[in-house]
N, C-alpha and C positions, 0 to 999 in steps of 0.2 A: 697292711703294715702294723707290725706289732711294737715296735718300739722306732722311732724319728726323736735324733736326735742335731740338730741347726746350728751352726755358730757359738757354740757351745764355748765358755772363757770363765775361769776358776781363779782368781787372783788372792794373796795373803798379803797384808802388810804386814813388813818386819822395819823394827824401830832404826836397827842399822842400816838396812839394804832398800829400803823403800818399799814398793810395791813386787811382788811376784808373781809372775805369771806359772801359774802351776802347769794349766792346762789352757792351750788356745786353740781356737779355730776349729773344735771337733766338730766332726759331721760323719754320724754313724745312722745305715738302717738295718735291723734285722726283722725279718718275718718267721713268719709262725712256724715252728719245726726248727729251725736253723741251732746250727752248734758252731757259735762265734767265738776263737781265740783272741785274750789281748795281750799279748808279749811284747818282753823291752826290758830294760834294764833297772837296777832298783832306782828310785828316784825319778825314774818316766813319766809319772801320774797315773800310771795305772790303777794301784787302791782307790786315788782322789777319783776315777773316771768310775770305780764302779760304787761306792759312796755315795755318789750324785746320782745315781742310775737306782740306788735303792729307796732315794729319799731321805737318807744318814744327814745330808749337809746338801745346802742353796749352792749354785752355779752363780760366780757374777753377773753372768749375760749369756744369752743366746737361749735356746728350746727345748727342751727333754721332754719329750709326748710318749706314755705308755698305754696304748689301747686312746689312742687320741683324746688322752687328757695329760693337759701340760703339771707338770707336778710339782713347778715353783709355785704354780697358782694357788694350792691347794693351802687353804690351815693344817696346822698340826694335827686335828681333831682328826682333821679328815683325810689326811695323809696315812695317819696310823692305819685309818682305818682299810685307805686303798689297799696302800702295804702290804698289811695281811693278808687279803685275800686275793693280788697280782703277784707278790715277788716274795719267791725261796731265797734266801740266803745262806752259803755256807760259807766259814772265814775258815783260816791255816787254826787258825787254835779254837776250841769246842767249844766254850764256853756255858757248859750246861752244869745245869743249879746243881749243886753237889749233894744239898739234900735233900732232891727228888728222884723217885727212880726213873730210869729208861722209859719206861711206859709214860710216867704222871712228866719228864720232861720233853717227850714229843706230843701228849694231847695239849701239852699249856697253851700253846696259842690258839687253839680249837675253843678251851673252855673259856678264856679272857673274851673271844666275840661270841660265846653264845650256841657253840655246835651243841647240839641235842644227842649226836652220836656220837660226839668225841673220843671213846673207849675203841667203839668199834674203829674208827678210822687211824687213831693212834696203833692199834693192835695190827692192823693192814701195812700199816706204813713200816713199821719195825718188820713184818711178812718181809715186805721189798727188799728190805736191809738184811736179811736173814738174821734177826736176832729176836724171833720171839720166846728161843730160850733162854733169852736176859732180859726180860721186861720188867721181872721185879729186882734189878742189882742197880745198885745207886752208881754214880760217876767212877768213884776209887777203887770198883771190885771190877772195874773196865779195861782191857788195854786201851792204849791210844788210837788200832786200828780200832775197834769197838766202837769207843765215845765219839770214833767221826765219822761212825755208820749209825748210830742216832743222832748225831747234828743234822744228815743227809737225813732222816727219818721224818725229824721234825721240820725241815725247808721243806719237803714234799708235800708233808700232813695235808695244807690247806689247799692242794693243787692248783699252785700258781700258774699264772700265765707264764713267767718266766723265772728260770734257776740261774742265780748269779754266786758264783764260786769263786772267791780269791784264794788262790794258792790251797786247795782243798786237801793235800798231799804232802803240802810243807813244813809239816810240823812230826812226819813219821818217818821212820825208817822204808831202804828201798823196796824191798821185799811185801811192806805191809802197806807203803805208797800205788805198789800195783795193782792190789788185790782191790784197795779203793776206788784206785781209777777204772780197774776194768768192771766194780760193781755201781759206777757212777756212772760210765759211757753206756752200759748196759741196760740201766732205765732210764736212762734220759731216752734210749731208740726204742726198750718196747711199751714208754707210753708217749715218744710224740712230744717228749716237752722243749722247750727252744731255751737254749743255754749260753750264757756268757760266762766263759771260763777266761779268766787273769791267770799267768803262769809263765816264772822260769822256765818251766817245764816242755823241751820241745818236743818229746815224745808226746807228752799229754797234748798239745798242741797243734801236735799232726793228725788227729784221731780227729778234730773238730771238723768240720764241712769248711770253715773258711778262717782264714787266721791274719790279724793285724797287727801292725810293729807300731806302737809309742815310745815315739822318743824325743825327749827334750820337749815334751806336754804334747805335741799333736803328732797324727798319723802318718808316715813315710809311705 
């Protein structure tokens, strides 16, 4: 089991409305390989579930075990440090440094713990993405599909145990959403990595091996 998640309960308090229950009762397992959709509608908890699943934000209650370590357990320290080297993340919007290039923005998390090959693996991983003829163009000389083929560049770099993608697709045009997704579904299957994909998106959603509806914080 690559990822056991138990009883799982996400609660905010708001000053007018009391307590909220974002997310209740979740109880998710993925194993190794698997390509898991999480669909529903906005306000679902879907971001909130996969937030919690990246170590972003604490769960009120219940279990998140990734490679059978619970990961509310863990300190900050050493969460970072899991982080990095278990869990890709790719969000709807890029967020890469704008004045580093393509290249120096997919090694950075190599070089921050310490990769000795960081160059070479950053240069591989931009390979994957097909863009090692923009490794030295900074963010602004990017399109949109581009900068979210080095976001996907730099979640791969550290080869995670698992690739968690919130709306990977939703911040581009359809034409340049597809070319994403078919170059996102395409190395998730030829290297084997096990993915949770968050998505409107039901086409994208149908490509996954299995797919689940959140609604109103837990699973139908």
């Amino acid at each position: 089991m690559l990822l056991e998640i138990n009883k799982l309960y996400k609660s905010f308090k708001q000053a007018d409305h009391g307590k909220i229950d974002v997310l209740k009762n979740i109880n998710l397992e993925i194993h190794e390989g698997e390509t898991v959709a999480v669909v529903g509608q906005s306000g679902s908890g879907k971001s909130t579930l996969l937030s919690l699943m990246a170590g972003l934000d604490r769960q009120t209650t219940g279990s998140l075990r990734l490679r059978d370590k619970e990961i509310s357990e863990m300190s900050e320290a050493n969460l970072t440090q899991f982080r990095a080297k278990n869990i890709g993340i790719i969000f709807q919007q890029f967020y890469l440094m704008p004045h580093l290039t393509a290249l120096e923005n997919v090694s950075l998390p190599l070089e921050m713990f310490g990769y000795e090959d960081y160059i070479f693996r950053a240069k591989e991983a931009l390979e994957h993405v097909s863009l090692s003829d923009r490794e030295k163009h900074f963010p602004n000389q990017l399109s949109g599909g581009e900068s979210q083929r080095v976001a996907i560049a730099r979640a791969i770099v550290t080869r995670p145990s698992i690739l968690l993608a919130d709306e990977p697709t939703g911040n581009l045009d359809n034409e340049t959403g597809i070319q994403v997704a078919n170059l996102l579904f395409d190395l998730v299957k030829t290297t084997g990595m096990t993915m949770l994909l968050v998505t409107h998106n039901t086409e994208m959603a149908g490509r996954c091996s299995r797919q689940m509806t959140l609604q109103y914080g837990t699973f139908q």
